[in-house]
C-alpha positions as CSV (number, residue, x, y, z in Angstrom):
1,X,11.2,-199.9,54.4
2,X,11.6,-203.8,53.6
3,X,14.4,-205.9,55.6
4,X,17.8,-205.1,53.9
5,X,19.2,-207.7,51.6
6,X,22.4,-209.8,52.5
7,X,26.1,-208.2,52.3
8,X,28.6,-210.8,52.9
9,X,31.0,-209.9,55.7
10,X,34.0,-209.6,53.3
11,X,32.7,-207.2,51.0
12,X,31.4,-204.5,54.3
13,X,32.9,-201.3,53.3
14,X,31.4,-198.8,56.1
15,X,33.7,-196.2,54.7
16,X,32.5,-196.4,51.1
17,X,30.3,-193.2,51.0
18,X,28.7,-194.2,47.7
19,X,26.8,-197.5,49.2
20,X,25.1,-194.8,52.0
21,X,24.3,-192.7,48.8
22,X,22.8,-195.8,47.7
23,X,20.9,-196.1,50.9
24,X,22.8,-200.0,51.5
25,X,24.3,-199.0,54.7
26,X,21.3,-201.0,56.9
27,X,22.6,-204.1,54.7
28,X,26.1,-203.8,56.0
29,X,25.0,-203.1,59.6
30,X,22.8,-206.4,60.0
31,X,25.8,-208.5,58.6
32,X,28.1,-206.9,61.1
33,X,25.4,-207.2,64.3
34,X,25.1,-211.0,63.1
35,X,28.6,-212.0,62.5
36,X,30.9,-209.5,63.4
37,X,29.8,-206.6,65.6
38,X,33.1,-205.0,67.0
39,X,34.5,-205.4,63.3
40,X,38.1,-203.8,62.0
41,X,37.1,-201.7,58.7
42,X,40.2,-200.7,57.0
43,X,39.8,-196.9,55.3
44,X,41.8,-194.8,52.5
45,X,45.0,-193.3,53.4
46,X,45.8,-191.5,55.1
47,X,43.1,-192.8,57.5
48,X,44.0,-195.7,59.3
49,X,41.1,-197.4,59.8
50,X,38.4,-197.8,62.7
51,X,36.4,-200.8,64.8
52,X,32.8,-200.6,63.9
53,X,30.7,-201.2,66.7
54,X,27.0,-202.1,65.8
55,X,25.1,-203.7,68.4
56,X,22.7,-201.3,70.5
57,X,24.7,-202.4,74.3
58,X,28.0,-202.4,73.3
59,X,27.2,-198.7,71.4
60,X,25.7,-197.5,74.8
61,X,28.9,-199.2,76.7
62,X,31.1,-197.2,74.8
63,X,29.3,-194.1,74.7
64,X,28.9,-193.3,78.3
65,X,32.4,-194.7,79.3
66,X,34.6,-191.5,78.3
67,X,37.8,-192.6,80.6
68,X,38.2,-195.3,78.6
69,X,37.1,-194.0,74.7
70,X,37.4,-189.9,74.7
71,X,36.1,-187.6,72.0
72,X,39.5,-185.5,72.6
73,X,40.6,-187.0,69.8
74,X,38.1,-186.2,67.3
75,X,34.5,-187.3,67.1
76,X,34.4,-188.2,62.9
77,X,36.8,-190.6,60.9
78,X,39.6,-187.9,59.6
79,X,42.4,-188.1,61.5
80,X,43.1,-184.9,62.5
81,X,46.5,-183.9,63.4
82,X,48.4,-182.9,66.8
83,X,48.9,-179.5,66.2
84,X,45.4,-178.6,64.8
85,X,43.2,-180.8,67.6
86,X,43.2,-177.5,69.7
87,X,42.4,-175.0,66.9
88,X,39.3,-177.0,65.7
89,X,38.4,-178.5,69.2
90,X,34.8,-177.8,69.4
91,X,32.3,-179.1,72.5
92,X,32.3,-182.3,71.0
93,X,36.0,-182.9,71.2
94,X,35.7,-181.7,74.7
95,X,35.9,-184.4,78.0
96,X,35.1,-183.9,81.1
97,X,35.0,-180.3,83.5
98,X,35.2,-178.2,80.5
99,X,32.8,-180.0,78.4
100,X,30.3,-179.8,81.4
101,X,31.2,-175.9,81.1
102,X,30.8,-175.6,77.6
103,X,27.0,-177.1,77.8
104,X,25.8,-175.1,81.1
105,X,26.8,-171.8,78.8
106,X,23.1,-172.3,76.8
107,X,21.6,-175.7,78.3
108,X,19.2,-173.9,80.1
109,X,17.4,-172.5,76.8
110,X,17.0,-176.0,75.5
111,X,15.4,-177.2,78.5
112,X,12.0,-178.7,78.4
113,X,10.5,-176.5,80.7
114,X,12.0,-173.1,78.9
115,X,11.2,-174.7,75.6
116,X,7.1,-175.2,76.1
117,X,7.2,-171.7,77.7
118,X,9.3,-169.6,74.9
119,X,9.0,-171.7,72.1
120,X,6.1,-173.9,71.6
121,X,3.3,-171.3,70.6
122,X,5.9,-169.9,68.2
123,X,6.6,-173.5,66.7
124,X,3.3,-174.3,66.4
125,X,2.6,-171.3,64.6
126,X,5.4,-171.9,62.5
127,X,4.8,-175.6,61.7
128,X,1.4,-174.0,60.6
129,X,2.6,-171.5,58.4
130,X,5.4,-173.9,56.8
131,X,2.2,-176.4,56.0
132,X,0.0,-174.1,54.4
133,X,2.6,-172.7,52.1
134,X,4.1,-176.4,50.6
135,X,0.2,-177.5,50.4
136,X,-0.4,-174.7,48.5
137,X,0.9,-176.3,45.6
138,X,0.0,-180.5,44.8
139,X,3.6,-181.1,43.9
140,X,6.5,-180.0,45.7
141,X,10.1,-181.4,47.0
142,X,9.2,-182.0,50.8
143,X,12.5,-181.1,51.9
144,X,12.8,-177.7,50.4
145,X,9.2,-177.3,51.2
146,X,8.6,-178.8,54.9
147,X,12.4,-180.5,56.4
148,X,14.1,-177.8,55.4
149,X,12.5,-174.5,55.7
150,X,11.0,-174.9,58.9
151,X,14.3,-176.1,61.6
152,X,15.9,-172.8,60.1
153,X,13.6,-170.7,60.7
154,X,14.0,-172.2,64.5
155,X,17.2,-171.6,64.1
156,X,17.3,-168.0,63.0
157,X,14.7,-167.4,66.3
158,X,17.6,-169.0,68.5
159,X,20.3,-167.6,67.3
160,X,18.5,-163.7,66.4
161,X,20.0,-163.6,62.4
162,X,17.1,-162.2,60.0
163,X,15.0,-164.8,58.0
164,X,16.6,-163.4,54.7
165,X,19.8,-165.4,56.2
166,X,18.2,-168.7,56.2
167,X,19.2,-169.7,52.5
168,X,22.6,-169.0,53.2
169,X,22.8,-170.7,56.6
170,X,21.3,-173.8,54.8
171,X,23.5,-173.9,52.1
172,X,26.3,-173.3,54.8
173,X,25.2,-176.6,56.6
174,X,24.7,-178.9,53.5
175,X,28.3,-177.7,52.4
176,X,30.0,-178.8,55.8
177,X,27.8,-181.8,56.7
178,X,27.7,-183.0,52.9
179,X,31.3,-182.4,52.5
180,X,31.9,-185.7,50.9
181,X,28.6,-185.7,48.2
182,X,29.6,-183.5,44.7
183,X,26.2,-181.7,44.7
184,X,26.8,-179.9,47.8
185,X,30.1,-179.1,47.7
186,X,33.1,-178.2,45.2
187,X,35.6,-179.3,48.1
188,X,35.1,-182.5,48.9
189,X,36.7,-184.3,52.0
190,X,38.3,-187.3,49.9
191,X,39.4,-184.7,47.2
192,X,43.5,-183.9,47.5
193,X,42.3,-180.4,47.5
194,X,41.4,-180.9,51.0
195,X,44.0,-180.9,52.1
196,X,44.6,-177.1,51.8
197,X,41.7,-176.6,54.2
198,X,42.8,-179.3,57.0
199,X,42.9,-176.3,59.7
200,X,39.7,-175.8,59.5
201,X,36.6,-178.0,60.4
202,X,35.2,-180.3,57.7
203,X,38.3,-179.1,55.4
204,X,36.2,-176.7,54.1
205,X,36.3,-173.2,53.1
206,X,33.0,-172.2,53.7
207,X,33.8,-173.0,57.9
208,X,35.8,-169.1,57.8
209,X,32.4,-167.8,56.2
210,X,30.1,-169.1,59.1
211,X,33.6,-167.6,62.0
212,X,33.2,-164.4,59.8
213,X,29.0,-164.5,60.1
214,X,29.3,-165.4,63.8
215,X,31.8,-162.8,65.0
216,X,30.0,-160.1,63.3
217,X,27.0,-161.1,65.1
218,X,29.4,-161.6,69.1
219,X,30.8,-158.5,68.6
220,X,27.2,-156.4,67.9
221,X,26.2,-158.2,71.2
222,X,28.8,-158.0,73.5
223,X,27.9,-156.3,76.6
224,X,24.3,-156.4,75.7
225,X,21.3,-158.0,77.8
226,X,19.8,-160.4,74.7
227,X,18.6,-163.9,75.9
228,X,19.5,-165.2,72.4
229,X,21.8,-167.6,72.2
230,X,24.7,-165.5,70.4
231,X,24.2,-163.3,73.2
232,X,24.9,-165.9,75.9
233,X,28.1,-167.1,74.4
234,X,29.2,-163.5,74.0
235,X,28.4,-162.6,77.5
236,X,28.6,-165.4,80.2
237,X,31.8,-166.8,81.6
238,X,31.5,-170.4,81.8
239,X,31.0,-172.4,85.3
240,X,34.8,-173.3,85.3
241,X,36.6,-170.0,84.6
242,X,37.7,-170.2,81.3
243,X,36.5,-167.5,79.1
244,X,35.9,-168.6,75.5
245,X,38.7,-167.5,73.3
246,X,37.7,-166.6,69.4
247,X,38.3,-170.1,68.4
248,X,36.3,-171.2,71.1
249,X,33.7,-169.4,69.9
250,X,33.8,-170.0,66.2
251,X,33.7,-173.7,66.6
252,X,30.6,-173.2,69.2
253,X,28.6,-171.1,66.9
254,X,29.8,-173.3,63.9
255,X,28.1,-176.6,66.0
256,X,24.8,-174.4,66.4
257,X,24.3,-173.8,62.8
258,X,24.8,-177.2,61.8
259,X,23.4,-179.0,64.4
260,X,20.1,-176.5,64.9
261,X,19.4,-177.5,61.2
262,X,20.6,-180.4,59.7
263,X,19.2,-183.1,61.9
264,X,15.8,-182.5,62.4
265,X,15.5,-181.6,58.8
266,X,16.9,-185.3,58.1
267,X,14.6,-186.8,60.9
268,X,11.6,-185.1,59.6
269,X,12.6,-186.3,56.2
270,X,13.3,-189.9,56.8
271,X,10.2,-190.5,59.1
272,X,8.0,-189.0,56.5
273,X,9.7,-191.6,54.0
274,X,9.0,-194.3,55.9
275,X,5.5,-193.5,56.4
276,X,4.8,-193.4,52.9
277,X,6.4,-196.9,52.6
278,X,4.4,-198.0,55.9
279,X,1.0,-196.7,55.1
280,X,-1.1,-198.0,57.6
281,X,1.7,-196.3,60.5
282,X,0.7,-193.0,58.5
283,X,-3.0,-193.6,58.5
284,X,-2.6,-194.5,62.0
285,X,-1.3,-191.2,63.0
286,X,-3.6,-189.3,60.7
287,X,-6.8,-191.1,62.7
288,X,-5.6,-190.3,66.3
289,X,-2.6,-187.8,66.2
290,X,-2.6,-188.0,70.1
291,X,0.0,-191.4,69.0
292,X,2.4,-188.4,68.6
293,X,3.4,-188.1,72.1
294,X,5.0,-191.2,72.4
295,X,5.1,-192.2,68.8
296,X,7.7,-188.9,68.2
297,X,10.2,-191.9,69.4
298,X,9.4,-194.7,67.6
299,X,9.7,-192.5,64.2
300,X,13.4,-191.0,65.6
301,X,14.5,-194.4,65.8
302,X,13.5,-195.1,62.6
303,X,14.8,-191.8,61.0
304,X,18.4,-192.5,62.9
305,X,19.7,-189.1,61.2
306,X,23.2,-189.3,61.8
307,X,24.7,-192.7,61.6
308,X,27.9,-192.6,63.6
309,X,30.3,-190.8,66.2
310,X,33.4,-191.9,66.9
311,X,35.4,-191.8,69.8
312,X,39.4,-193.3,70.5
313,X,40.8,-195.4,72.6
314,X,42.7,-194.2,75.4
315,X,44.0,-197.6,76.6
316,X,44.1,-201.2,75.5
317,X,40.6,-202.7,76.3
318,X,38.4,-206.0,75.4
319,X,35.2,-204.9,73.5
320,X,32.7,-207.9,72.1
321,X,35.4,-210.7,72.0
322,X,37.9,-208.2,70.2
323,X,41.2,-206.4,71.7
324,X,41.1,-202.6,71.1
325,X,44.4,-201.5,71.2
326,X,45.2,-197.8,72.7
327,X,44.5,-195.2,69.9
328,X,42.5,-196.9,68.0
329,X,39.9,-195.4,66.6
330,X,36.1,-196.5,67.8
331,X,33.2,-195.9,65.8
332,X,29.4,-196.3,67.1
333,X,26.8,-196.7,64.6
334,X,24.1,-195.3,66.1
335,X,21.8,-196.3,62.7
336,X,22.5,-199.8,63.6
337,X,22.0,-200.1,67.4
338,X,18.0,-198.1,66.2
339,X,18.0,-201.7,63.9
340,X,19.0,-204.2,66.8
341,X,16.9,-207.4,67.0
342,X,17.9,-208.1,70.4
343,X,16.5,-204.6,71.5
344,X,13.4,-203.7,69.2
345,X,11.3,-206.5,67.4
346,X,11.0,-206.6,64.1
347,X,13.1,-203.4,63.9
348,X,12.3,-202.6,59.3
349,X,8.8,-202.0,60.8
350,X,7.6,-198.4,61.9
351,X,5.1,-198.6,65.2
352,X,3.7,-195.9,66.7
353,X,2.4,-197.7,69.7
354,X,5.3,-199.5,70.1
355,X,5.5,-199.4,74.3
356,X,9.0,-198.8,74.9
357,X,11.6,-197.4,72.3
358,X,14.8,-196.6,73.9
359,X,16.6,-195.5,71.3
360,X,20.0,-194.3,70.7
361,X,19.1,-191.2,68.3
362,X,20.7,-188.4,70.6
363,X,23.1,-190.3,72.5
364,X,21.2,-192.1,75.3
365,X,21.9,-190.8,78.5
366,X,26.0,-190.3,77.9
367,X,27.8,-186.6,78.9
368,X,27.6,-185.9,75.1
369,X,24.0,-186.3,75.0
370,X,22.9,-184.4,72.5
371,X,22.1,-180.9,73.8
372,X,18.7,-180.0,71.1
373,X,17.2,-183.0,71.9
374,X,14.0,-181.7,73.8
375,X,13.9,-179.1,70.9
376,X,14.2,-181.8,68.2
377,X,11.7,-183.9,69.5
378,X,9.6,-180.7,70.0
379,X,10.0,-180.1,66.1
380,X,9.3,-183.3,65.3
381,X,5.9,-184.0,66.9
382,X,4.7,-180.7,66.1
383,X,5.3,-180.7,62.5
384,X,3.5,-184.4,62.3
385,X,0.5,-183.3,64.2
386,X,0.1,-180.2,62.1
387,X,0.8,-181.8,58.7
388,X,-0.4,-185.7,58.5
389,X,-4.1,-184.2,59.2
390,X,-4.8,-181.7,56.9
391,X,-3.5,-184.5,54.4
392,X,-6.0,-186.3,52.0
393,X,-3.4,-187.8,50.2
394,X,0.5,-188.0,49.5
395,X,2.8,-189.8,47.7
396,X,6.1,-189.5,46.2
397,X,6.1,-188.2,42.7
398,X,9.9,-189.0,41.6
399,X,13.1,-190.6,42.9
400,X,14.2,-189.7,46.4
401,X,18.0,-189.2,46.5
402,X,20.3,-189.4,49.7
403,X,23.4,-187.4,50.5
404,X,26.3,-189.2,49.8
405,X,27.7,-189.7,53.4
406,X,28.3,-192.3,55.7
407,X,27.7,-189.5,58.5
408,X,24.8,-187.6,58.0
409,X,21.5,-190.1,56.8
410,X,20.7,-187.5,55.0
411,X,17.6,-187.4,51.8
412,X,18.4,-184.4,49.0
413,X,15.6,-184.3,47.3
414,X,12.0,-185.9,48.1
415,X,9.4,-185.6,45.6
416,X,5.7,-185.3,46.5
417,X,2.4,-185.0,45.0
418,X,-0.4,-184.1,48.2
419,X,-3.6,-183.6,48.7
420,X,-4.8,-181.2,51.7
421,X,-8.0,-182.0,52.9
């Protein structure tokens, strides 16, 4: 990917989905990082607008501090109201004790140590099988073929739902996540219509589908002994007393099939993308796939696959030279503190051997790290040191189109034309 070209600072629209469609985002972020990087972006009503924070430290500053911004109030841009906050509160709009709570219910599946002993023989196997099939063929979309089909099927291991329920789950995830891009959904966030639907995550329709699918699935399991995760929510009381109630659940599951998918699916794309632009990173890779162990970082800050979180303010505060005012809404580009001069030299480059890549991909180090992170990682590496060697050639054989969302970085379709050795 070259260096973004210039957006003057007056015409920065971080909430115009259409320039992230448009892949012009990175454009945006590098004027705000140089000239204004705690920046007031107005929004559509009946949003009031939101600070943009783009520089890597001040993104980490607000991030771990959640006395002063909290994610009670709602961790993307719609403004959700009072009354609702507690019937679509999900882990992420969750502080403190109970969030803690909430995490120890499964964290123990995704740790490192359980993952390499229950789950890496079956990904590798997996990554294997999700290769051979796409190299089958020389042409093929590479995120139906490879980003796509192969977190799900991760997915459906995790949560126990039969592979025939992997489309649906998909299509499921692209509806919610892409809820503001025409081609995966007929209800779109900054439609009227939503409005309808504001009780319900994403404003969305299809959310009672996935409650429906997940209850069906609690209620088989309850009082069972599975290890899956479904199983655990159904059947452990969490650390601080408070059984989950329905809603509790439904949002919980909800997060699970969205965030088991949709990420690594989007990292896997967006490294891959930037490996065919950066030819020489790929070759690299392909000659000494051992890279992979550190590299796996280098290409998530590249692949940055969601762009922002937001948290609010829950007192006035002084954040890079601007006042923040109590209830204002904060926003942390996560896409922009991966492209940060001050932190990572020559940041439009790929390199794999880059020494130290702290990046801010998962949430570095705050309570709402992300929870898959060891298995995204996990997904990552494998899939690259299974695919890039049995490649003798690849390159992209049609347009690559984004997801219109300033949320998700997310590609639609990816043409490819490959070779297999």
């Amino acid at each position: 990917m070259k260096q973004p070209g210039h957006v003057p600072l007056a015409e920065v629209d971080l909430a115009d989905y259409d320039r992230f469609a448009g892949n012009l985002g990175w454009a945006q972020f590098d004027t705000l990082r140089r000239e204004d990087p705690v920046h007031w972006n107005p929004e559509p009503a009946p949003n009031g607008g939101f600070w943009a924070v783009t520089r890597y430290h001040d993104i980490w500053q607000v991030d771990r501090d959640t006395e002063t911004f909290t994610s009670e109030k709602f961790v993307n841009l719609e403004e959700v109201d009072d009354d609702l906050m507690d019937i679509r509160r999900s882990i992420l709009e969750t502080d403190g004790r109970r969030h803690q709570a909430l995490r120890q219910l499964i964290a123990r599946e995704f740790s490192p140590r359980n993952l390499m002993r229950n789950y890496e023989g079956f990904l590798r196997q997996l990554t294997k099988q999700t290769v051979d099939e796409a190299l089958s063929g020389n042409e093929f979309d590479f995120v139906e073929k490879i980003s796509a089909d192969f977190p799900i099927q991760v997915l459906a291991r995790l949560l126990d739902v039969p592979l025939e329920d992997t489309g649906q789950l998909i299509a499921w995830g692209n509806e919610m996540v892409g809820n503001t891009d025409p081609d995966y959904t007929a209800h779109r966030l900054d439609s009227p219509e939503s409005e309808k639907y504001k009780h319900l995550p994403f404003r969305s329709p299809t959310t009672q589908d996935v409650f429906d699918y997940g209850r069906a699935l609690r209620d088989r399991r309850r009082g069972g002994d599975g290890t899956d995760l479904v199983s655990q929510l159904a059947n452990k009381l969490p650390s601080d007393g408070i059984p989950l109630s329905d809603r509790d659940f439904d949002n919980y599951f909800l997060l699970l099939v969205i965030a088991g998918n949709e990420t690594t699916r989007h990292a896997i794309s967006n490294a891959m993308l930037g490996l065919l632009e950066q030819p020489e990173q790929l070759r690299l890779l392909q000659d000494d796939p051992g890279l992979l162990a550190t590299g796996v970082e280098e290409l998530l800050r590249w692949a940055s696959p969601v762009y922002h979180f937001r948290r609010t303010a829950t007192r006035d505060v002084e954040l890079g030279g601007k006042t923040i005012k109590e209830g204002d809404k904060v926003v942390m580009w996560f896409a922009s503190g991966n492209r940060d001069e001050d932190v990572f030299a020559d940041p439009y480059t790929i390199d794999v051997r880059r020494p130290t890549v702290d990046h801010l991909t998962f949430g570095k180090g705050s309570p709402h790290l992300c929870m898959g992170n060891s298995l995204a990682r996990m997904e990552v590496r494998l899939m690259f040191e299974e695919l890039l060697p049995r490649l003798r050639s690849i390159e992209l054989a049609g347009e690559v189109t984004r997801v219109r969302s300033n949320f998700v970085n997310g590609i639609k379709r990816f043409p490819v034309a490959a070779r297999a050795r």
